[in-house]
C-alpha positions as CSV (number, residue, x, y, z in Angstrom):
1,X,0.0,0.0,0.0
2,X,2.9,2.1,0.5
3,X,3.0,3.0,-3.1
4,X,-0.6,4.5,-2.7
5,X,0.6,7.1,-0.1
6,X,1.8,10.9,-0.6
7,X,3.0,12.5,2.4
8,X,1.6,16.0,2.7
9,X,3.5,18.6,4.4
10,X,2.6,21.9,6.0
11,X,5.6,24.4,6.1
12,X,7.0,27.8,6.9
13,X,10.4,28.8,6.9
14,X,10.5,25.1,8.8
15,X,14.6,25.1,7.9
16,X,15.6,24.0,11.4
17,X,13.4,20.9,11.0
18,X,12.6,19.9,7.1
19,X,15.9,17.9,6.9
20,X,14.8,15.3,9.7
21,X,11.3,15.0,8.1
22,X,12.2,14.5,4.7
23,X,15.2,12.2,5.2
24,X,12.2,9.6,6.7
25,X,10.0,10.2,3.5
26,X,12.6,8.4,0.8
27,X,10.1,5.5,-0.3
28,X,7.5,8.8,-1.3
29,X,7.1,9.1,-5.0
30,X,5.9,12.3,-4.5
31,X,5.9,14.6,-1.7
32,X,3.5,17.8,-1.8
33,X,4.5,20.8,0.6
34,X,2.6,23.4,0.8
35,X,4.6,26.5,1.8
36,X,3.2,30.1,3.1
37,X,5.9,32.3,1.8
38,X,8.9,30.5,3.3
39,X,11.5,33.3,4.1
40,X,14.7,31.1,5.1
41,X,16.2,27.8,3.9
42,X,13.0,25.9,3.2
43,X,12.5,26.0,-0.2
44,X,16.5,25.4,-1.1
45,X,15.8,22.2,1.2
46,X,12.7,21.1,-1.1
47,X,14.5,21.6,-4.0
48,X,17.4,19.1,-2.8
49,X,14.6,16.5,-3.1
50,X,13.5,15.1,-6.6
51,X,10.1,14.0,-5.6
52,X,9.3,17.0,-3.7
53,X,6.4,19.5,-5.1
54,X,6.1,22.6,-3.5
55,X,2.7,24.6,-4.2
56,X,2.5,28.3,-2.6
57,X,-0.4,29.9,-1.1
58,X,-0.5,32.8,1.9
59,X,-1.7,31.1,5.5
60,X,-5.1,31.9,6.4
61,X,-5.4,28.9,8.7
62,X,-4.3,25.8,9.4
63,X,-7.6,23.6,8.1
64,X,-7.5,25.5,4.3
65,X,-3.5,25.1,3.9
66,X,-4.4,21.4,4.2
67,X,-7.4,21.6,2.1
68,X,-5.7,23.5,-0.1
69,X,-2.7,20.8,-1.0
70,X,-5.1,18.1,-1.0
71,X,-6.1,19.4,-4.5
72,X,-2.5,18.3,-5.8
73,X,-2.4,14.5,-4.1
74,X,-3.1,12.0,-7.0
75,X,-2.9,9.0,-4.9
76,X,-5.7,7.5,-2.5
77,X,-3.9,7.1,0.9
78,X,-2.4,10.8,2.3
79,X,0.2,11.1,5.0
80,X,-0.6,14.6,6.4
81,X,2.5,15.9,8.8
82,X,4.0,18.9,10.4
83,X,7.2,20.1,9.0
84,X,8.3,19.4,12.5
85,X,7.3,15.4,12.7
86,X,9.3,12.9,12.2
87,X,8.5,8.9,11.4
88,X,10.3,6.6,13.2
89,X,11.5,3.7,11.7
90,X,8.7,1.0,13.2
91,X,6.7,2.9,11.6
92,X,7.9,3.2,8.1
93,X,8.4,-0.4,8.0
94,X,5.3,-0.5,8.6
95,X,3.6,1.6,6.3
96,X,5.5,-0.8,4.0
97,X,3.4,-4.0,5.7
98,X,0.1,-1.9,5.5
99,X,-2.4,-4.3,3.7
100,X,-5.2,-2.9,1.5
101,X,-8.3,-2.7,3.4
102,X,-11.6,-1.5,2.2
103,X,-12.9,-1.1,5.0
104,X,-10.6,1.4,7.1
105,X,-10.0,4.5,5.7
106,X,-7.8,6.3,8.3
107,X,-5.0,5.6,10.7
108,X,-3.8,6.9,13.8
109,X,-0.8,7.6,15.3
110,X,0.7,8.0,19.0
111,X,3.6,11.1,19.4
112,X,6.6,11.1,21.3
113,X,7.4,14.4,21.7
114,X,11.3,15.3,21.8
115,X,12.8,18.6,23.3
116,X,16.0,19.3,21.9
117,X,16.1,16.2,20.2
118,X,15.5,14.5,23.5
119,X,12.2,12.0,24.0
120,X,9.6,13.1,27.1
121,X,8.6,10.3,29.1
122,X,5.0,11.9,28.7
123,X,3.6,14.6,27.2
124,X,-0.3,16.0,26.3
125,X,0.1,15.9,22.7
126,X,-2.9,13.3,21.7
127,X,-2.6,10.7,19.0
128,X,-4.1,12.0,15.6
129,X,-5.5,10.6,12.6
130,X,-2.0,10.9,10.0
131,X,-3.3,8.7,7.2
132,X,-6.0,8.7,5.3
133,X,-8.2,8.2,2.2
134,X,-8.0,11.6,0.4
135,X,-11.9,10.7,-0.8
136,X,-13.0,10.1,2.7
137,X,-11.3,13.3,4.5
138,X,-11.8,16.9,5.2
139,X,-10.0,19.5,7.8
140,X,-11.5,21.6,9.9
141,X,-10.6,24.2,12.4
142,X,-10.1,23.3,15.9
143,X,-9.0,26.5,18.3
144,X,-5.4,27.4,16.9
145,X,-4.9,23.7,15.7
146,X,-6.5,22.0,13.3
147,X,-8.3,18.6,12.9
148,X,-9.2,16.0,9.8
149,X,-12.4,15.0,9.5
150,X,-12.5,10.7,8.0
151,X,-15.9,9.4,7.2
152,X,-15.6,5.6,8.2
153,X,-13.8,3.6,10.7
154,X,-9.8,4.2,11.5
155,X,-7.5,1.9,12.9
156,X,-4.3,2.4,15.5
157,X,-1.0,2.5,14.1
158,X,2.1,0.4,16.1
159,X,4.6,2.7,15.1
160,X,4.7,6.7,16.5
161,X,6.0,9.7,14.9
162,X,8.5,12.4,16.7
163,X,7.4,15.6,17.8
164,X,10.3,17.3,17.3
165,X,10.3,21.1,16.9
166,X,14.1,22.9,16.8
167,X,13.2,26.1,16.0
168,X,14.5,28.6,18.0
169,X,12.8,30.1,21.2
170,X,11.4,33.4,19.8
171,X,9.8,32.0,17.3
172,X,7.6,29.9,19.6
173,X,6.8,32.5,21.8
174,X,5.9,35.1,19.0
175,X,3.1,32.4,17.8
176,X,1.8,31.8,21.4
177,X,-0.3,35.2,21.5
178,X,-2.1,34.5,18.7
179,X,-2.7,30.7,19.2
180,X,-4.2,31.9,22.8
181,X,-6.8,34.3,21.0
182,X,-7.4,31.7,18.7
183,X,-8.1,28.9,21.2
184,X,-9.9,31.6,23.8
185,X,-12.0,32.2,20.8
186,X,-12.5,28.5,20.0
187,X,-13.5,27.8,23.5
188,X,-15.7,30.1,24.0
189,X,-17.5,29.9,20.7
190,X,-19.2,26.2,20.8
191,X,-21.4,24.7,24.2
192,X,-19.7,23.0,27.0
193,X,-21.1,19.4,25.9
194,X,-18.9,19.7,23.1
195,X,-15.8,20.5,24.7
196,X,-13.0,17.7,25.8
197,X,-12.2,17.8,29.1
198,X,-8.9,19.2,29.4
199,X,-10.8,22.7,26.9
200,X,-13.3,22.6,29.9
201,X,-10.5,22.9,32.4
202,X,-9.2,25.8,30.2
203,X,-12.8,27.4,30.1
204,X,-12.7,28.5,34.0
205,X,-9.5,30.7,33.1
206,X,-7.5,29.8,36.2
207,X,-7.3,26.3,37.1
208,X,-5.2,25.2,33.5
209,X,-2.2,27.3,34.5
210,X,-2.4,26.1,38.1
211,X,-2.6,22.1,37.5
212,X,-0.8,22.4,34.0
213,X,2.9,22.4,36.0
214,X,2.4,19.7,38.4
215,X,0.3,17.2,35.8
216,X,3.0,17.6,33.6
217,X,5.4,17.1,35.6
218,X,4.2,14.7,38.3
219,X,1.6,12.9,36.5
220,X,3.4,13.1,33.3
221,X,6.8,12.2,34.5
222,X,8.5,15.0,33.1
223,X,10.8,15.6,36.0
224,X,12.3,12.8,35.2
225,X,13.6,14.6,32.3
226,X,15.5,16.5,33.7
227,X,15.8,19.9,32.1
228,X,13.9,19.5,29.0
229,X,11.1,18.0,31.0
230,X,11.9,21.0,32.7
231,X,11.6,23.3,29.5
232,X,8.4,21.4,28.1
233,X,6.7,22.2,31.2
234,X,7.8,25.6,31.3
235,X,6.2,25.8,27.5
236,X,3.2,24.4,28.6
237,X,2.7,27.2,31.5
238,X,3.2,29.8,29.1
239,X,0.7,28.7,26.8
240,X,-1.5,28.1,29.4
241,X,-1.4,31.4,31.2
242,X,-2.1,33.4,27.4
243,X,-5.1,31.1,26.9
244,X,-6.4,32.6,30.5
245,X,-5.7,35.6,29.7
246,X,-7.5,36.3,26.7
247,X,-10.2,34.4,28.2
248,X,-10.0,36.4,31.6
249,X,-10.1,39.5,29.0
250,X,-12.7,38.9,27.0
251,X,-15.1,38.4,29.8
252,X,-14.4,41.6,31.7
253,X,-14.3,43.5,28.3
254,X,-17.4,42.3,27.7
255,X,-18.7,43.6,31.1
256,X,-17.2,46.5,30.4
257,X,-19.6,47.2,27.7
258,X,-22.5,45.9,29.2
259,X,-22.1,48.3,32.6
260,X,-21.4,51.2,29.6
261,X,-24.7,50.3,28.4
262,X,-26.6,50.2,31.2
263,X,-25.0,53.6,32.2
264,X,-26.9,55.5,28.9
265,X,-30.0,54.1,29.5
C-alpha cells in the first residue's frame, strides 16, 4: 500500500526541521508541501529533493493550507504531517506492511514528543489521525490547531512519529499570542457538551495554569527529564497562562460594555 501514499506537508520557513522529516520520507514518489511564503532555507531544502512538489499559497489557517494541497495529491492514501514530525523507523516499516483494506479508511498515530532532540517520558500531545483516504477526509478548524475529518472507521498504528520542533525560542513565543486568542475564541465559541475535558478545564480561566505544572510534571513524569522535562513544562505554563488571559479579558471586556450600556439608559 505504500506506493498509494503521498505525504503531505505543512511548512513555513520550517529550515531547522525539514531535513529530519524529509530524510524519513525516501520510499515517497511524491511529496507535496505546501509552503506560506517561506522566508529562510526551506524552499533550497525542497528543492534538494527530486520527488518534492512545493505549491504556494498565503496562511489563512491551518484547516484551508491542508485543504488546499489536497487538490494536488493523486494517490488515495495521504500522509498529512507537520514540517516538525518525524517517522520513526517501526513505523515506516510498517507503512510498507500496511495491507489494502476497504474497510478502514484512516489511521492513527501515538507522538513522542522530543525537546532538543531529547524523547519526554510523557507529554499532552494526543494521537491524531496521520493517514487517510483523500476521498473520505476533510479539515476543519479546531481552536489554533486543526483537525481531519474521515468518514468511516480508523484503525491504530504500532509505530509513532516524533514531535520534534528545533526552531528557536522566539519563534515559539511570538506564535503563542495568537494561538491563545485563537483557542480563547474556540473555547468560547461552541457549548460546553462539546468541549474535551482538558478545553473545559481551560474554560474556568484559572485552574489550566495552576494544575498544568504539576500534571506535567508529576503525573506526566517529566521531572524525570530533567531539564527539558523542565523546559516542556515551562512551554506548557506559558501557553497556558495566554489562553487565561484572553479568556480572563474577554469576559471583563465584555462587562465593560454591558455596565457602559446600562449607564446611557
Amino acid at each position: 500500500m505504500i506506493d498509494q501514499i503521498t505525504p503531505l506537508i505543512i511548512a513555513y520557513n520550517e529550515g531547522p526541521n525539514l531535513r529530519r522529516v524529509l530524510a524519513k520520507l525516501s520510499w515517497a514518489k511524491r511529496i507535496i508541501i505546501v509552503d506560506s511564503g517561506s522566508s529562510d532555507e526551506t524552499l533550497e531544502i525542497v528543492r534538494g529533493l527530486p520527488q518534492a512538489f512545493v505549491v504556494e499559497k498565503p496562511f489563512v489557517d491551518f484547516a484551508s493550507q491542508c485543504n488546499f494541497g489536497l487538490q494536488f495529491v493523486d494517490t488515495p492514501w495521504v500522509l498529512s504531517l507537520d514540517a516538525d514530525y518525524e517517522l520513526s523507523d517501526q513505523l515506516v516499516s510498517e507503512l510498507s506492511e500496511l495491507p489494502e483494506n476497504d474497510t478502514i479508511t484512516g489511521y492513527v498515530a501515538v507522538f513522542v514528543y522530543r525537546i532538543f532532540g531529547k524523547p519526554l517520558r510523557g507529554t499532552l500531545y494526543p494521537p491524531r489521525a496521520v493517514l487517510y483516504r483523500k476521498d473520505r477526509a476533510t479539515y476543519r478548524n479546531e481552536g489554533h490547531g486543526h483537525r481531519v475529518q474521515i468518514s468511516g472507521p480508523t484503525a491504530e498504528l504500532r509505530g509513532v512519529i516524533y514531535h520534534d520542533d528545533r526552531k528557536p525560542l522566539s519563534r515559539w513565543l511570538n506564535s503563542q499570542q495568537r494561538y491563545a486568542r485563537e483557542e480563547a475564541k474556540y473555547l468560547l465559541s461552541i457549548s460546553k457538551s462539546e468541549l474535551s475535558t482538558g478545553d473545559r478545564v481551560r474554560l474556568t480561566g484559572w485552574i489550566a495554569p495552576v494544575l498544568i505544572m504539576p500534571y506535567t510534571l508529576l503525573l506526566k513524569g517529566c521531572i524525570l527529564d530533567g531539564w527539558v522535562g523542565w523546559y516542556y513544562a515551562l512551554q506548557r505554563l506559558c501557553a497556558e497562562v495566554l489562553i487565561a488571559l484572553e479568556l480572563v479579558d474577554v469576559r471583563l471586556r465584555s462587562k465593560l460594555l454591558l455596565e457602559e450600556v446600562d449607564n446611557r439608559k
